[in-house]
N, C-alpha and C positions, 0 to 999 in steps of 0.2 A: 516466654521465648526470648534470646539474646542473640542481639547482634555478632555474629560470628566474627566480624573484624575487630570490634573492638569489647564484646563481653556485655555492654550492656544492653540496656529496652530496646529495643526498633525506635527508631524517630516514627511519630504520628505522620502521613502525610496527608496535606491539604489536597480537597478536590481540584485543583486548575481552574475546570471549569465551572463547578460551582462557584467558587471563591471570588472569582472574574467571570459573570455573564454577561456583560457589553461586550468583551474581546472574545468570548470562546459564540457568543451568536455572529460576531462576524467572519469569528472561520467557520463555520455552519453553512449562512450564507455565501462564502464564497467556495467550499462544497456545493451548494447547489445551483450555483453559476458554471461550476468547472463540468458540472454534470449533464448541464444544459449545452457548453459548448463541445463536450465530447461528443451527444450525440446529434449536433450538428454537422461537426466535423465526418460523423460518417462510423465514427469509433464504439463500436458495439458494447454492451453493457456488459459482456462477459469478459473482453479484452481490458477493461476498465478493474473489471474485479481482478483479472491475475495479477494487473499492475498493483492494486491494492495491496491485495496476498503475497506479492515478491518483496515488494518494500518493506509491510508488516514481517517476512521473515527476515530480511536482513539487520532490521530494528529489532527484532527480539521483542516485540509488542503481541502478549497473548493475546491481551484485551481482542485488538485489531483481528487481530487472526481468526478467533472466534466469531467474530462478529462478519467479516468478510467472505468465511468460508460460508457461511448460513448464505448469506446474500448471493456467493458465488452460485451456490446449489439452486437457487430460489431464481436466479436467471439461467439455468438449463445447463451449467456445467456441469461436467461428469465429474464422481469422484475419482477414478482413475487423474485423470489429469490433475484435479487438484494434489493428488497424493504423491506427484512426480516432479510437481513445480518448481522446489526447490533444486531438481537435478534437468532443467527447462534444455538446457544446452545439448544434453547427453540424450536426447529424445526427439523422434521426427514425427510426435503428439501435436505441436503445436503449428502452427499456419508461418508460411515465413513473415505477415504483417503484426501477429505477437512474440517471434519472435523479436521483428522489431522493436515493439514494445516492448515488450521486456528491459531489452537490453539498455534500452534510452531508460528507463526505470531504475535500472543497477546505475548507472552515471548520474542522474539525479540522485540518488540520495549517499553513493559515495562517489561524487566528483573529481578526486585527486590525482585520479591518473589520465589525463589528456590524451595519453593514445587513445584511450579505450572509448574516450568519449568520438574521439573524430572517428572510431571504429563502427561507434554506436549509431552516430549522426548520418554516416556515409550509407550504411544498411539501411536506416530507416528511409533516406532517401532514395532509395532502389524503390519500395514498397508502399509506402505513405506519403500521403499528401500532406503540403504544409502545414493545415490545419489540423491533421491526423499527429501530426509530430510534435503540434503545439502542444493539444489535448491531453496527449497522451506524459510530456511534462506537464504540465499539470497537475494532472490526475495524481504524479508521483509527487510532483511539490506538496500538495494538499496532504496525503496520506500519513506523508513523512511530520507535518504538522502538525497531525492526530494523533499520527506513533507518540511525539514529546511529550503531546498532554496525556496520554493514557501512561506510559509509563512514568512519568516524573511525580503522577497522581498513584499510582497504585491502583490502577479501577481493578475492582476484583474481574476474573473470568465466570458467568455465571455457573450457578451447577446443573453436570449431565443433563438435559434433557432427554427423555425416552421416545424413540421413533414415533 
């Protein structure tokens, strides 16, 4: 198989996290500190997983996706909603405090447009609490962390599993 841009092999990619287990166990751990202070903050394990899954599709991270939607289903979300997420806005599916979320989610991991961010910040302040609003960046900081290492690694997507 050849690289369509330039004709030749594919470059081999290095696992990330293999290659580097000091650094990839400390984003791990601080996955399970951001985990800790979500559901502290109040911020539901399923509200947690869409923010995962909106980040993972805005990165374009299969890996993520797969592995998020499992977890999504596995804490009680419906596949209806998961199957809509990406069009979140265009749908009165979700609660206005993942709404929130959400939106604080899209600003975290593409920041460059300041309205949208003081759009996102001013919503979730109708709706969530400080700690609700920390968490829930967070949650998108972290994600968007794992998005890097899965794609920049190639982690394959497992295959199909059957019901």
């Amino acid at each position: 198989m050849s690289n369509p841009t330039t004709g030749s092999a594919p470059t081999r990619r290095i696992f990330v996290d293999k290659q580097s287990p000091k650094a990839f166990h400390a984003l791990t751990q601080t996955a399970e500190a951001v985990r800790t202070v979500a559901a502290e903050a109040g911020l539901d394990r399923t509200t947690a997983e869409l923010i995962n899954l909106r980040v993972s599709q805005m990165n374009g991270c299969a890996y993520c996706l797969d592995s998020h939607t499992r977890t999504a289903l596995r804490a009680g979300e419906s596949a209806q909603r998961l199957g809509v997420l990406a069009a979140w806005r265009d749908t009165e599916m979700f609660t206005p405090s993942e709404r929130a979320a959400l939106a604080l989610a899209e600003v975290t991991t593409d920041p460059t447009d300041a309205d949208a961010q003081a759009s996102a910040y001013e919503a979730a302040r109708q709706v969530l609490t400080d700690d609700q609003i920390s968490a829930a960046i967070w949650v998108a900081i972290t994600i968007n962390a794992f998005n890097r290492v899965s794609i920049m690694s190639k982690h394959p997507v497992p295959a199909l599993r059957k019901a």
